[in-house]
C-alpha positions, -999 to +999 in steps of 0.1 A: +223+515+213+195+519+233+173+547+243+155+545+274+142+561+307+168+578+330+179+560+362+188+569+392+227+550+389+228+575+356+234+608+370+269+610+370+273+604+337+242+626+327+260+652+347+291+648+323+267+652+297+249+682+304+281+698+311+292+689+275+259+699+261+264+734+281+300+740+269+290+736+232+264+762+238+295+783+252+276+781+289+283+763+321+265+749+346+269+764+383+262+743+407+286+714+412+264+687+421+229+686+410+222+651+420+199+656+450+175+681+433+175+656+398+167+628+422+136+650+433+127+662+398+128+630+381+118+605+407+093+624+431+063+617+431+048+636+409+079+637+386+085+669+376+113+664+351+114+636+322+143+620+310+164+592+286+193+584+278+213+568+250+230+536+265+253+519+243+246+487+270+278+479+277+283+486+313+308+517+304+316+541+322+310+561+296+279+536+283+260+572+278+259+588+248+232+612+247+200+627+267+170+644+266+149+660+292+114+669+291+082+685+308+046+685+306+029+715+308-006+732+301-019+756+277-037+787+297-062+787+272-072+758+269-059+736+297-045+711+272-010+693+278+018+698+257+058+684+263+084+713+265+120+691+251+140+708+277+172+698+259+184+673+238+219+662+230+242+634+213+274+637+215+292+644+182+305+607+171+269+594+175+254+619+154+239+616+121+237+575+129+198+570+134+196+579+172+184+611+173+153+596+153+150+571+174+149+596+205+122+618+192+101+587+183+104+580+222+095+614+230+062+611+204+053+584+218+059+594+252+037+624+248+010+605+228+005+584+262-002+614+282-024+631+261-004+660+250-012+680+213+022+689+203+060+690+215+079+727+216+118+731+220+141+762+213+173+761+198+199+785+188+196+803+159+232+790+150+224+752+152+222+750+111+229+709+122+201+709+143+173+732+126+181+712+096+174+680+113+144+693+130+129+703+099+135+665+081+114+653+110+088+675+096+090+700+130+078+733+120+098+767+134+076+793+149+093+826+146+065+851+161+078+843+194+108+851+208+123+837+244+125+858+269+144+858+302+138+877+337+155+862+367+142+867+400+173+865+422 
């Protein structure tokens, strides 16, 4: 298994993905085809949106097994980069087999490159599996903030 950088051939199969991802976390995803504007966001120039995949490299249709997505953004006050782990996800057989390690040491190093001080993420409260694996990564919760939501449609 192999992770590695997003492709353009991989969006379908990052679309079944993120719809699995969004059903565990008892959502959906609305629009039916996001393929145009992920074309934009992760291979415009400037990319906007990072992202790997898991690729068990065997030409699958179902080669994927998991994904993460990431940003880099600034600090206001001090005008510093940091990466924003938009989501991450594995699906349940691959779990607890090495690869989620193995994706956050590509995301470390990925952020090391570009200069960034630290990486942030949310997850829900309920993800005992995940908090717990966080924290043997040595990731550190910070509870004074909350996440907040205002939509502007």
């Amino acid at each position: 298994m192999k992770v590695r950088l997003v492709r353009p051939t991989d969006l379908p199969q990052l679309r079944t993905l993120c719809d699995e991802h969004a059903a565990l976390e008892d959502r959906t995803i609305a629009d039916p085809d996001l393929s145009d504007q992920w074309k934009t966001a992760f291979f415009g120039t400037p990319a906007q949106l990072f992202g790997w995949v898991c690729d068990k490299g065997d030409g699958s249709s179902d080669a994927l097994t998991g994904y993460m997505t990431a940003a880099i953004r600034l600090y206001t006050w001090s005008v510093k980069p940091h990466l924003y782990l938009d989501c991450i996800y594995l699906r349940p057989e691959t779990r607890r087999s090495g690869l989620g390690r193995a994706m956050f040491g590509v995301l470390m190093e990925f952020a090391r490159e570009r200069g960034c001080s630290d990486i942030q993420w949310h997850t829900l409260l309920s993800n005992e599996g995940g908090i717990a694996f966080y924290h043997s990564l040595g990731a550190v919760p910070n509870m004074q903030w909350s996440r907040w939501s205002l939509s502007v449609g």
